[in-house]
N, C-alpha and C positions, 0 to 999 in steps of 0.2 A: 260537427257543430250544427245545430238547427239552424235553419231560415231566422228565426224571429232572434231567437241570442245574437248570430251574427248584423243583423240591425239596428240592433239596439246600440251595440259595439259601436258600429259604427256611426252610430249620429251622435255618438256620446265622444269619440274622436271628434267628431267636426265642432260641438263644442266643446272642448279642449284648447283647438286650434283657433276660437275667436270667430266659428261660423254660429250666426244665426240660423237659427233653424227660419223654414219658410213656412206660410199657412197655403189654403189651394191657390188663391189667389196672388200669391208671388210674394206677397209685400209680407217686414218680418213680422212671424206671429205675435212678439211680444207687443206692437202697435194696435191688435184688433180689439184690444178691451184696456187700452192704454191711456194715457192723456198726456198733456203736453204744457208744463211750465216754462212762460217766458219768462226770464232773469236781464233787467235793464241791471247790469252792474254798478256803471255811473253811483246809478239813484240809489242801490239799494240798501247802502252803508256809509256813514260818515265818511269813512276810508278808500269807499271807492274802493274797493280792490279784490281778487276772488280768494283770496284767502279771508278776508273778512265777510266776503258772501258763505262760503265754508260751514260757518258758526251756525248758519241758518239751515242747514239740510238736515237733522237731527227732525227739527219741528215743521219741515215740507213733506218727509218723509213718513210723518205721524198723520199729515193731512191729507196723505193719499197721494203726492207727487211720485209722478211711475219716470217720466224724461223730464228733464231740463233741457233747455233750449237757453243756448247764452246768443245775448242779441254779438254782432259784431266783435270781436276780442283781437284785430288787427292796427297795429297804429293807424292814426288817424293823420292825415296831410294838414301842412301848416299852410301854403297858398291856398289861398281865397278861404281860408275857414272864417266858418260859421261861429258867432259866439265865441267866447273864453276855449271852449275844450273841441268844438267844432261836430261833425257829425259823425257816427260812428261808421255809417254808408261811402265815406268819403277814406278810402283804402290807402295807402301810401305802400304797401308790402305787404303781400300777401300771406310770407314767409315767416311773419314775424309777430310778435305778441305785444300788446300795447303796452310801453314802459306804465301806463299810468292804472295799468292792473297788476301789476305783478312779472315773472318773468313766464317762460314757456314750461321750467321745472315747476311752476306755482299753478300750474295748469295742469299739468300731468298728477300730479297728489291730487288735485281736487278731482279729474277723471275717475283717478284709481277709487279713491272715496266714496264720489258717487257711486261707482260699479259694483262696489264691497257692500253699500246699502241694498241693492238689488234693483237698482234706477239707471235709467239710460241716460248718455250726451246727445245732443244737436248742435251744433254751431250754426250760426248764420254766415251766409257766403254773398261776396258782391260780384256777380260774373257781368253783368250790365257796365257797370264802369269805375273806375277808378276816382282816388280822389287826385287833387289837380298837380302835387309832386310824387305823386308814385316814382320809383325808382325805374318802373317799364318806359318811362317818358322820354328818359333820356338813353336809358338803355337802348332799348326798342319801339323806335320811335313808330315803324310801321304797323306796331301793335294798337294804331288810332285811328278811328274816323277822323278826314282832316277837313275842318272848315274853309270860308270862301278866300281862305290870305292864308291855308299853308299847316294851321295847327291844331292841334287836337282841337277835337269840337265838342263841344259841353253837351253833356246829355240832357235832354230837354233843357228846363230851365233851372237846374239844377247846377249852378256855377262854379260851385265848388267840384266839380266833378268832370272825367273827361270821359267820352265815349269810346270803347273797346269797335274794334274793327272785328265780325268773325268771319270776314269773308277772308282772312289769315288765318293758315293752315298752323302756322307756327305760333300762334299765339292760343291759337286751342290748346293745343299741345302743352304748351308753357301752362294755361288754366288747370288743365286736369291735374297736371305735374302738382301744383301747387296744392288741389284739395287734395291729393295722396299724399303729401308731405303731411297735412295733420290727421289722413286716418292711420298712416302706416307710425307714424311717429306718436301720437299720442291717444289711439286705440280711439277713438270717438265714436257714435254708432251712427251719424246722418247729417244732411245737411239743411237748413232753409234756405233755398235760394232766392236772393232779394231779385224781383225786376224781372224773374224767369221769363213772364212773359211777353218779355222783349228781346229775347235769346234764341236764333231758330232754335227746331227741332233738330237739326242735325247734328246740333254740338250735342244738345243732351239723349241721344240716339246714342252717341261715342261715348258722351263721360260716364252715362249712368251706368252701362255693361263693366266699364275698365272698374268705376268703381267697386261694384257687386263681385266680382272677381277678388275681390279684396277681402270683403266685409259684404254680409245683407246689409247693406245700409237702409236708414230711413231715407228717402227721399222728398221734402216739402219743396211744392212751388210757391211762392206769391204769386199769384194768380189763379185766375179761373177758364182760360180759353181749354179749348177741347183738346189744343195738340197736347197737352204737356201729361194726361195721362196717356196718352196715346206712344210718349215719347219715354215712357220710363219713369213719371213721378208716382210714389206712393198715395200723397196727397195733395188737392190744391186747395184756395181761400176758396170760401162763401162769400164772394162779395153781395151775389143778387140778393140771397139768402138775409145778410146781416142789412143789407138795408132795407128787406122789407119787412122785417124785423122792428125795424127804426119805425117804418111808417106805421103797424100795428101797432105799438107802444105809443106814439102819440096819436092816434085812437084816427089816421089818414084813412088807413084801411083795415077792414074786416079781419077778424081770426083766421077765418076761411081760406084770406090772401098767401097763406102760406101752401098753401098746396098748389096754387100753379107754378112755386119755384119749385118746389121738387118734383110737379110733372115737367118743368122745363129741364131740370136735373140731371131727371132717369131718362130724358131724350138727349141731350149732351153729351153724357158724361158715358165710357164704357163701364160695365157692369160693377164691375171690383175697384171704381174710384171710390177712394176715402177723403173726407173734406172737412179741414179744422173748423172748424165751430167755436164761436167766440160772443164774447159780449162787451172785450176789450181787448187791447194791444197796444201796442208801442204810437202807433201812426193815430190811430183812432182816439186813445188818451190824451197824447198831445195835441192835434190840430183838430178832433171834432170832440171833445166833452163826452167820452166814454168811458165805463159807462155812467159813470155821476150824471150824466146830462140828455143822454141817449134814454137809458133806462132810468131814469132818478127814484131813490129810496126804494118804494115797495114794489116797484115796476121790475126792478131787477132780477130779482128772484125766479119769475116764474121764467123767464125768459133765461135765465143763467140752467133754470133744470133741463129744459128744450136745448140749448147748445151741448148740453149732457147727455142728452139719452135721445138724439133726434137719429134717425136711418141713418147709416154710412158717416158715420161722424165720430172721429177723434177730439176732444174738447181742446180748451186752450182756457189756460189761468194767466194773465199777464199779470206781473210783480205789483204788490197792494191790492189786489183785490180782496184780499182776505182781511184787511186790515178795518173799511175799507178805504182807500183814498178816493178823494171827493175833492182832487181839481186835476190838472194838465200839470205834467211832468214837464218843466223845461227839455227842450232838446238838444240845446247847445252850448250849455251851462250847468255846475253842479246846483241840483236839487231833490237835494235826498228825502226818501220815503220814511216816516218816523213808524217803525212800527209801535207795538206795545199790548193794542186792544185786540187784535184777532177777533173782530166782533161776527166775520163770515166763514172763520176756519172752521167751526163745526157743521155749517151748511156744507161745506165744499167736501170735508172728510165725508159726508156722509154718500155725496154724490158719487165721490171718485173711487171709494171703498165698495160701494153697488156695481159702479162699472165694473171695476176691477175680479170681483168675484163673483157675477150672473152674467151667462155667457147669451144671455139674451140682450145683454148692451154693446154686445160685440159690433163690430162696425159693417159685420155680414151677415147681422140676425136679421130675421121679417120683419116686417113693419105692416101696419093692418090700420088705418083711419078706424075710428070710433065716435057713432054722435050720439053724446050723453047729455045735451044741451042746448042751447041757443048756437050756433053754430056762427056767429056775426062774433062772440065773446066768447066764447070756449074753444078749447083747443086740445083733441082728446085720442089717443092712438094705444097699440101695445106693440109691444118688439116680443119676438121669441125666437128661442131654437135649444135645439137637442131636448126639448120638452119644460125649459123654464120660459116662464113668459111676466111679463111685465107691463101695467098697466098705470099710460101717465094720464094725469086730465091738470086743462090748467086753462084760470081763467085768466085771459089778455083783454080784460076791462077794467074799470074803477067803480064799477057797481056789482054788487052781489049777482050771485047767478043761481039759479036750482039745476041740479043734476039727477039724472037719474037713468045708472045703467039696465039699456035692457036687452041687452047680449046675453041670455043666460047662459053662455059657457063661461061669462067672466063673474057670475055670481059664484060665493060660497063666503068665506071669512079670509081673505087676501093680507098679508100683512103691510101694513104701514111704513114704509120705510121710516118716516122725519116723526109719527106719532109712538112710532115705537109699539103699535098693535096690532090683533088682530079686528076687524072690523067686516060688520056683514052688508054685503053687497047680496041683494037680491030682489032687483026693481024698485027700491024703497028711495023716493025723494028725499035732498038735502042739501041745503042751500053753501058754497063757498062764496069764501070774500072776497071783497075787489082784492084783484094780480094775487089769488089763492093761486096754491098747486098740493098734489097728493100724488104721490108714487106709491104704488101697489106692486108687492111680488105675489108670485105662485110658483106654489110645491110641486115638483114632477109628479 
């Protein structure tokens, strides 16, 4: 049998078996030109339930949704809850599936579903703390940081919740156990871990291996500190990133300002960190006015294509943006998302369908700065590799700008992604409008 038949064989074995194949970079290949939908379940259907989230993967899947990401889907503790329905962060069983979604068989169908589309799972994980009657409380009570009189101690100011001890060996143990109960048990491909970076290194040095062992799983942190690629995450938050974001968008700081996060970035971060890019989420929709408020109306756009196609970046669609919704999701209470208008689904298909199929959006293509402008108001780069290349420009003001590329290797006739043509670039002046953007491909 040849060298190469015999490889093929066998990577075609390993998925069979439920292995992800790996890119050079370790993390699974299907994440490098991928993106990442969060699903508030709660909100996302009258019903509340993931069989009636379900209904809706048909029309995610038209719009270019590659993962789903379900926020929390573990009961929620009834001491000290938050609101009617209380916080999804605030765990009771780890083990277990929240009655008020459905059961854990109503999870499994909706897995298998998704996977039969050709779309990945995430779950969100609470390894930081519990909520305040978890079953571990009374079980094992040493599995707590214990306050100044004895008992579990609340993590920060979050009252509803009690503080995990990981300076216990046995409650590590018990942690991993539990995320192996839903990859082995209902095939999921990765985790979000809430709070990661308040969890040493050491526990995710142990769980990320035992995991991978299992599954390539995805791996996301919440957070941005340096250990946690260092310790095994795939990806972490943009927090510097998204707020200076925030301040560019209300016109605090310069275009320009975005380049000392990502020279602060590529000094941080080891080389093959991936980092979701966002322009809203769960935390940010709720208690800061994202992005209706963040980025309000037209402001969005250009800054939604930038979370898209920005260096080392997996994007992130949080539930309603496509719709779009334009206030704060209750977080404690049901407050369902009405869809209907899909007024941003065809901006979003077109973003996520680019990424997905030009391997110069990959999350390990170049990135090359470009100034085609005022440099205070424009914001202008290309990404490339294996000879496709991609050219963004985008203005982050509310007054017109002229542009005028004079790179002549990025002249010729480039096509338009969102105009749908081809158009000639070839040092010739042209003015775009306030919070304009243009995406441009090229032909190997």
């Amino acid at each position: 049998m040849k060298r190469s038949l015999l490889l093929l064989l066998v990577i075609a074995a390993m998925a069979a078996n439920g292995q992800s194949a790996k890119n050079i970079d370790g993390h699974p290949a299907w994440i490098m030109q991928g993106n990442i939908y969060e699903v508030n379940v709660r909100q996302y259907t009258p019903e509340g339930t993931l069989n009636a989230f379900a209904k809706s993967l048909d029309r995610l899947k038209e719009m270019g949704v590659q993962t789903v990401w379900f926020m929390p889907i573990n009961p929620i503790s009834k001491i000290d809850r938050k609101g009617s329905l209380g916080s999804y962060y605030a765990v009771s069983d780890y083990t277990a599936l929240n009655p008020e979604f459905g059961s854990i068989d109503d999870f499994k169908a909706v897995v298998k579903t998704i996977h039969a589309k050709g779309m990945k799972v995430i779950i969100d994980w609470v390894p930081n703390h519990t909520g305040a009657d978890n079953r571990w409380l009374t079980q094992h009570p040493d599995f707590f940081v214990k306050d100044k009189n004895g008992n579990a101690a609340v993590a920060y100011d979050w009252d509803d919740t009690r503080q995990l001890d990981y300076k216990n060996p046995v409650m590590e143990d018990s942690m991993i156990n539990a995320m192996k109960f839903w990859l082995k048990g209902t095939d999921i491909d990765g985790f979000r871990c809430d709070v990661a970076w308040n969890v040493p290194a050491s526990f995710w040095k142990k769980c990320i291996p035992e995991l991978k062992q299992i599954k390539n799983v995805f791996m996301l942190a919440e957070g941005d500190s340096a250990y946690l690629p260092q310790s095994g995450f795939d990806a972490v938050y943009p927090w510097h990133m998204f707020k200076m974001m925030g301040k560019v968008a209300s016109g605090d700081r310069p275009a320009f300002a975005l380049d000392s996060i990502k020279a602060e970035n590529d000094r941080m971060y080891p080389r093959n960190t991936i980092q979701m890019y966002f322009t809203s989420n769960h935390d940010e929709n709720s208690w800061n006015k994202a992005d209706f408020g963040i980025f309000p109306g037209p402001v969005h756009a250009p800054f939604a294509v930038f979370s898209q196609t920005m260096a080392g970046s997996v994007p992130l669609v949080y539930s309603g943006q496509e719709e779009p919704v334009l206030r704060s999701l209750k977080f404690f209470d049901k407050d369902p998302i009405e869809f209907g208008k899909y007024e941003r689904a065809g901006f979003y298909k077109t973003l996520l369908k680019l990424r997905a199929t030009n391997p110069a959006l990959a999350a390990n293509a170049a990135f090359k700065k470009i100034v085609v402008g005022d440099e205070h108001s424009v914001y202008a780069y290309t990404r490339e590799k294996d000879g496709n290349k991609i050219l963004v420009i985008l203005n982050l003001s509310s007054k017109e700008q002229m542009i005028t590329v004079k790179d002549k290797s990025l002249w010729g006739k480039p096509y338009n992604v969102f105009m749908g043509t081809n158009e000639p670039l070839n040092g010739n002046a042209w003015n775009i409008e306030p919070w304009g953007y243009a995406v441009y491909t090229y032909k190997k």
